[in-house]
C-alpha positions as CSV (number, residue, x, y, z in Angstrom):
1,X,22.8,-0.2,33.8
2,X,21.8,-2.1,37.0
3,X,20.3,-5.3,36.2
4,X,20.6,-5.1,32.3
5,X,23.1,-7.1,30.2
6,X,23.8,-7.8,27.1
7,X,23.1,-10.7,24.9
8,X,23.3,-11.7,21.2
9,X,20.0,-13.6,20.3
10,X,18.1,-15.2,17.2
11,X,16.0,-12.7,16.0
12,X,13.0,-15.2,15.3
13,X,13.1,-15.5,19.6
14,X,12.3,-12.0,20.1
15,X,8.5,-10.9,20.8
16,X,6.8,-8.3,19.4
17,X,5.4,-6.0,22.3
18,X,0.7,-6.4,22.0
19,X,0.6,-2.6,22.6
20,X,3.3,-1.5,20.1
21,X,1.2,0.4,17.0
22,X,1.5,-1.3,13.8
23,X,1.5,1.2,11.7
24,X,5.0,2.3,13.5
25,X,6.8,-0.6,11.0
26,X,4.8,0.0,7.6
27,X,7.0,0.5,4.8
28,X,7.5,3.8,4.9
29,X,10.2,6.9,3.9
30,X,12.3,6.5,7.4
31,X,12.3,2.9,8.1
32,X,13.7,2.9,4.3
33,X,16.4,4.6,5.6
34,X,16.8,3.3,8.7
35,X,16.9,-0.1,6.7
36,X,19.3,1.1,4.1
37,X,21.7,2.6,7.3
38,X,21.3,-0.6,9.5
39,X,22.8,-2.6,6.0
40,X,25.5,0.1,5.6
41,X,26.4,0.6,9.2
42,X,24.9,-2.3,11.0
43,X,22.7,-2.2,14.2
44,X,24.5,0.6,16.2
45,X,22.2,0.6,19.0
46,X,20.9,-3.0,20.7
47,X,17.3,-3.7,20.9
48,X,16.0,-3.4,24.9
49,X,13.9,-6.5,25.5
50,X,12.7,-7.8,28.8
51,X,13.1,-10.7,31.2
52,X,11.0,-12.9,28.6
53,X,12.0,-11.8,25.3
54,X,9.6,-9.2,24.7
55,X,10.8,-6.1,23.0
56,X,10.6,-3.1,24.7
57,X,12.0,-0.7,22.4
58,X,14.1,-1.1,19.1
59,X,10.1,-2.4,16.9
60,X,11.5,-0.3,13.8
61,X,14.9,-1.6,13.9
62,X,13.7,-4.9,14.4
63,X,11.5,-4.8,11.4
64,X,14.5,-3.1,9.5
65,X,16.5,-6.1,10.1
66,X,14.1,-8.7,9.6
67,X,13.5,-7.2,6.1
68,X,17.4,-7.1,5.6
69,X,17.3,-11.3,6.8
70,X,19.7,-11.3,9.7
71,X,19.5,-13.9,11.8
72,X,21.0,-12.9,15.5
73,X,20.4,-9.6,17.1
74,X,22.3,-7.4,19.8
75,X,20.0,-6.9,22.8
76,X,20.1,-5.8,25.8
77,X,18.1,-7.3,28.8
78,X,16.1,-5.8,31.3
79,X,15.1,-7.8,34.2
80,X,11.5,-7.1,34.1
81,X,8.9,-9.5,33.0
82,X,6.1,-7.8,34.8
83,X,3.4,-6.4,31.5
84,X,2.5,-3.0,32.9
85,X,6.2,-2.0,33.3
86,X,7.4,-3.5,29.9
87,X,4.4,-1.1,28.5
88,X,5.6,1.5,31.0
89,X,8.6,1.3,29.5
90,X,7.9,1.3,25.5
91,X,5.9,4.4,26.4
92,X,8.9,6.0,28.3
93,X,11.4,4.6,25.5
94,X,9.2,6.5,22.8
95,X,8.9,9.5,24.1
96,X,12.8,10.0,24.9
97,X,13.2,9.4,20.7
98,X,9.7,10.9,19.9
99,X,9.1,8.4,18.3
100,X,5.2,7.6,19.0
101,X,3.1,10.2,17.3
102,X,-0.3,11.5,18.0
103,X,-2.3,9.0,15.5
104,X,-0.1,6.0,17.2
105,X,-1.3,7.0,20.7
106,X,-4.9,7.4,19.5
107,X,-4.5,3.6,18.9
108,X,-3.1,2.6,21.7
109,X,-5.9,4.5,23.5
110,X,-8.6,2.1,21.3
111,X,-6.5,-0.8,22.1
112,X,-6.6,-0.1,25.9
113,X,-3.1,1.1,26.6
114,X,-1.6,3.8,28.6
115,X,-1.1,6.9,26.9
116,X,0.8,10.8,28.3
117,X,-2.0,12.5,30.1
118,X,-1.6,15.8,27.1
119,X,-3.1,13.3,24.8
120,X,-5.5,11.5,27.0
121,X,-7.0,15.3,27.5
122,X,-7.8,16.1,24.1
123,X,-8.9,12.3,22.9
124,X,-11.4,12.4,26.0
125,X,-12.7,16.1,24.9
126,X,-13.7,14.7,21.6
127,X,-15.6,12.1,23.2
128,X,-17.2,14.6,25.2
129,X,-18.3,16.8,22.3
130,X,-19.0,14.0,19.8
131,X,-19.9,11.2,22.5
132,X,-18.1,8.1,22.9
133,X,-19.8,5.3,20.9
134,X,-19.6,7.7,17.5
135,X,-15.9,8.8,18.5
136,X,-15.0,4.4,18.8
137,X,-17.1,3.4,16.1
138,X,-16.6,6.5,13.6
139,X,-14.4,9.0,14.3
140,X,-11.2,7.3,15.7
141,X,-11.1,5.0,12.9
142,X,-11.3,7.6,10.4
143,X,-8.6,9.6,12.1
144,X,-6.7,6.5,12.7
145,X,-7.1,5.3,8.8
146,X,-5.9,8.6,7.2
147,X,-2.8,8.8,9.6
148,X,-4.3,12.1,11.2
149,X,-3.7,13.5,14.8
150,X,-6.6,13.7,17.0
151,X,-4.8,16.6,18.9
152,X,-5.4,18.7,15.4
153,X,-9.3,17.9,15.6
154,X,-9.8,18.4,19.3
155,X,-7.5,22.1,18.6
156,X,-9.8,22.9,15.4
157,X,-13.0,22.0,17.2
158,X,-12.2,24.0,19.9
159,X,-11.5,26.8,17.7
160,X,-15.1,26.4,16.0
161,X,-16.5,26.0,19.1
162,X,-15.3,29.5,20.9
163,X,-15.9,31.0,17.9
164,X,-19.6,30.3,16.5
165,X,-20.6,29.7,20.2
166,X,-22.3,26.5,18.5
167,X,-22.1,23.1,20.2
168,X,-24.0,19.9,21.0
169,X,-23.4,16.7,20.2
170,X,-25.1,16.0,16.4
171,X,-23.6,19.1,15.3
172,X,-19.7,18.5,16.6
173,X,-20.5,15.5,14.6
174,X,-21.5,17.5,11.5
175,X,-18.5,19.7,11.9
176,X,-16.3,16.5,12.6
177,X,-17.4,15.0,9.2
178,X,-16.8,18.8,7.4
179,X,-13.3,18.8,8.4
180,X,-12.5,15.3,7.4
181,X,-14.4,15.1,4.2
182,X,-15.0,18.7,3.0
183,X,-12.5,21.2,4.4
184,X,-8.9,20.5,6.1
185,X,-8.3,21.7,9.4
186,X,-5.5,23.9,8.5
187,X,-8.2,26.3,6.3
188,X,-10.8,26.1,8.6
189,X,-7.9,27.6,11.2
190,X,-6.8,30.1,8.6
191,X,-10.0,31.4,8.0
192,X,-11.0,32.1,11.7
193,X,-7.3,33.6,12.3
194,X,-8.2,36.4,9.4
195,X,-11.4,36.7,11.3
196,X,-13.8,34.9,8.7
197,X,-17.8,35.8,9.6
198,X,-19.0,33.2,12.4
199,X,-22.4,33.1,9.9
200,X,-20.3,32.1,7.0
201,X,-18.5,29.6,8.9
202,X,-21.7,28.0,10.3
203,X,-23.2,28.1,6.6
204,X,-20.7,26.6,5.3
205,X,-20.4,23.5,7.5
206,X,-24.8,23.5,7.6
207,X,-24.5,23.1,3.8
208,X,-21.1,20.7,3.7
209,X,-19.7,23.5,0.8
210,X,-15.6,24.8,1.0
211,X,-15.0,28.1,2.5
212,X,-14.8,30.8,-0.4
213,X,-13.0,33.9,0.8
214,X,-11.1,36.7,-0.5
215,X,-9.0,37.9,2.7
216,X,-7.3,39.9,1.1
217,X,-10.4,42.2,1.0
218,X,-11.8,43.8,4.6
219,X,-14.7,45.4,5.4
220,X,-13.5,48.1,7.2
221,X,-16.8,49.3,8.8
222,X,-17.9,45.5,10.2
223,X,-14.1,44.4,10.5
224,X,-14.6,41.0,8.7
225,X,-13.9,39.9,5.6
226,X,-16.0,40.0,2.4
227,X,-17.4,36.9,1.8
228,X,-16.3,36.3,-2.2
229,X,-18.4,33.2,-3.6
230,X,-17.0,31.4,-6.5
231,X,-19.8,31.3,-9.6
């Protein structure tokens, strides 16, 4: 490890990275148990900060062992100090542990960070179909609020999209808002995977109303299935 070493330092010295997502260190099921392993085992792998203090990777460990009260940490120190490359390599650090998700990039994107060029893709295609301003001001927020994955609305979209030939700004909209307040992704999927009638579909996002459909009946001479309303 050319130009790293390690150090033992007061916790309250280290510096929480401006582009690490905060929602990575809520309380939640894993950093429970990463808490409960860091008290059992202690801190088996160092935190990697840079040149300056600033934590480059280690943000759930670190809030694992504020929360447990220790005092002095095991680092070790990169000799960077330069922004771009500590952000470089949080990124790079992440995605070796997989431990950035979808939703987290999505607000790194909003917060003017660099994210992998397979999410950039499908953030920047849900701009395209819903335009920018309502995607910063509506959409992302929503998605980032409820934890989702922007990857699953771009994929969904695009599914509704190739299959109803329907598109336009205002409507992507509409169909955004159906999938996030009226019907989950994964249905709207299942339904066009059994085929569902494009004419249904579209009538049931035009009228906001769940998709009611007996698959397991086929009409064998159109090839689609019977559309089963619930009275």
């Amino acid at each position: 490890m050319s130009g790293m070493k390690h150090r033992v330092i007061e916790a309250s010295k280290i510096k929480k990275l401006p582009t690490q997502p905060p929602m990575r260190c809520e309380d939640n099921t894993k950093l429970r148990k990463l808490t409960e392993n860091i008290a059992k085992n202690g801190l088996l792998n160092p935190l990697l900060i840079a040149s300056d203090d600033v934590l480059i990777d280690g943000h759930r460990r670190l809030c694992a062992l504020e929360s447990l009260g220790v005092k002095k940490v095991d680092v070790i120190q990169h000799n960077s100090n330069s922004a771009e490359l500590k952000d470089t390599y949080f990124v790079a650090a992440a995605k070796d542990t997989m431990q950035i998700n979808s939703n987290q990039y999505l607000w790194r994107y909003m917060n003017n960070a660099s994210i992998p060029n397979h999410i950039l893709s499908r953030i920047k295609l849900l701009e395209d179909w819903m335009g920018k301003d309502y995607c910063t001001n509506t959409a992302f927020p929503l998605i980032l609020g409820r934890k989702h994955s922007p990857s699953t609305y771009q994929f969904i979209m695009g599914m509704y999209r190739a299959v109803t030939e329907i598109s336009g700004v205002v409507k992507m909209r509409k169909f955004f808002q159906y999938c996030f307040n009226v019907e989950t992704p994964f249905n709207i999927k299942a339904a066009i995977s059994k085929e569902i009638n494009p004419e249904y579909l579209i009538e049931c996002v035009t009228k906001m109303q769940p998709i009611q459909v007996n698959f397991s009946t086929i009409n064998e001479e159109a090839g689609q299935p019977v559309n089963s309303f619930n009275s």
